[in-house]
C-alpha positions in Angstrom: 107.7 100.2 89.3 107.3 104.1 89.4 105.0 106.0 87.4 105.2 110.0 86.9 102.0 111.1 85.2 101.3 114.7 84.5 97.8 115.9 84.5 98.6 119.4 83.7 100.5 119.1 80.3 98.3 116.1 79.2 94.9 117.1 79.5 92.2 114.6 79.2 95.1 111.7 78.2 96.7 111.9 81.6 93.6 110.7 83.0 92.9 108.3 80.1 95.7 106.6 80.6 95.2 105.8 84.6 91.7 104.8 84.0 93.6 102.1 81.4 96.0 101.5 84.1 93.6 100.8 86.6 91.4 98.8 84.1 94.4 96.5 83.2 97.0 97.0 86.3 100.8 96.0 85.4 102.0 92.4 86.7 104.3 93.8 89.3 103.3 96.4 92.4 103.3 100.0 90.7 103.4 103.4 92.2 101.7 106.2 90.2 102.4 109.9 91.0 100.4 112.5 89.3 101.9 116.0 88.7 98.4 118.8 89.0 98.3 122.3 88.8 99.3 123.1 92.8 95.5 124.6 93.6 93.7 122.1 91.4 91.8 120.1 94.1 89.2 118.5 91.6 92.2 117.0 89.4 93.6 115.7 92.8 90.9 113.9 94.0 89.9 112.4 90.3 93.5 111.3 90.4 93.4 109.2 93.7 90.1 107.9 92.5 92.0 106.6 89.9 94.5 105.4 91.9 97.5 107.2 92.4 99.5 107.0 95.2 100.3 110.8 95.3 99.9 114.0 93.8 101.9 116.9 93.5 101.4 120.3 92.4 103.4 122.6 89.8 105.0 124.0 90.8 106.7 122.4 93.1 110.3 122.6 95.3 112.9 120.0 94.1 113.8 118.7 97.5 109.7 118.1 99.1 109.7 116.0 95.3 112.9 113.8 96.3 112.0 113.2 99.4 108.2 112.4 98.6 109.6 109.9 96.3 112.2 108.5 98.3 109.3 107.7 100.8 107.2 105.9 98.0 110.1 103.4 96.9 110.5 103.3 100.4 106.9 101.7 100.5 107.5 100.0 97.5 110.9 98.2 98.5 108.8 97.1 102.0 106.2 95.6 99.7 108.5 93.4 97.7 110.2 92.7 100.9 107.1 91.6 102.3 106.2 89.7 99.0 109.3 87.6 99.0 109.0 86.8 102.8 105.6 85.5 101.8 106.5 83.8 99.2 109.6 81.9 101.1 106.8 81.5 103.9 104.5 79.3 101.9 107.5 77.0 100.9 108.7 76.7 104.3 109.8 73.5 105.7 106.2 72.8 108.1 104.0 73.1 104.4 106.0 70.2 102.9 105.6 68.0 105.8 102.5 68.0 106.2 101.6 68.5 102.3 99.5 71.1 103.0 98.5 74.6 104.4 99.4 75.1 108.3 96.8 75.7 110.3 96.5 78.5 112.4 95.5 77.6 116.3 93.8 80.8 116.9 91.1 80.0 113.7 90.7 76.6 113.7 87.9 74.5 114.5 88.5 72.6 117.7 
């Protein structure tokens, strides 16, 4: 999932609603991009304390925007990816064998 927040129409509730967001984080992987006012450093940086992923100032040029977002469901179609893999891992054929976790040589006890 992609979240678009703007901070510079919304005030106060922009940033009320990622501090929710961060209190109770969605099921699912979520990307948050927050829209600022393009010189507004202290908005920025309470933003990625809160969590977001990016931020981008108004105004801003249509085709940086695309292609910022382009490279964050990018990210977010290599976590999934990575997620499934994972999952697919842990059901693999050596787990029920054994009926239980592998272990790896390089950690375990001798």
């Amino acid at each position: 999932m992609w979240l678009l927040v703007d901070l510079v129409s919304s005030n106060e509730e922009g940033f009320e609603f990622l501090r929710q967001l961060q209190e109770s984080p969605p099921a699912t992987f979520t990307l948050v991009t927050a829209l600022t006012d393009k010189d507004n450093t202290v908005d920025k940086l309470r933003a990625f304390d809160l969590g977001v992923c990016d931020c981008i100032g108004k105004p801003f040029d249509a085709l940086v925007f695309r292609a910022r977002l382009r490279a964050l469901l990018e990210t977010k179609r290599r976590h999934d990816d990575l997620g499934r893999h994972n999952d697919s891992f842990d059901r693999g054929p050596s787990r029920r064998r054994s009926g239980g976790a592998r272990q790896n040589p390089i950690f375990s006890r001798p």
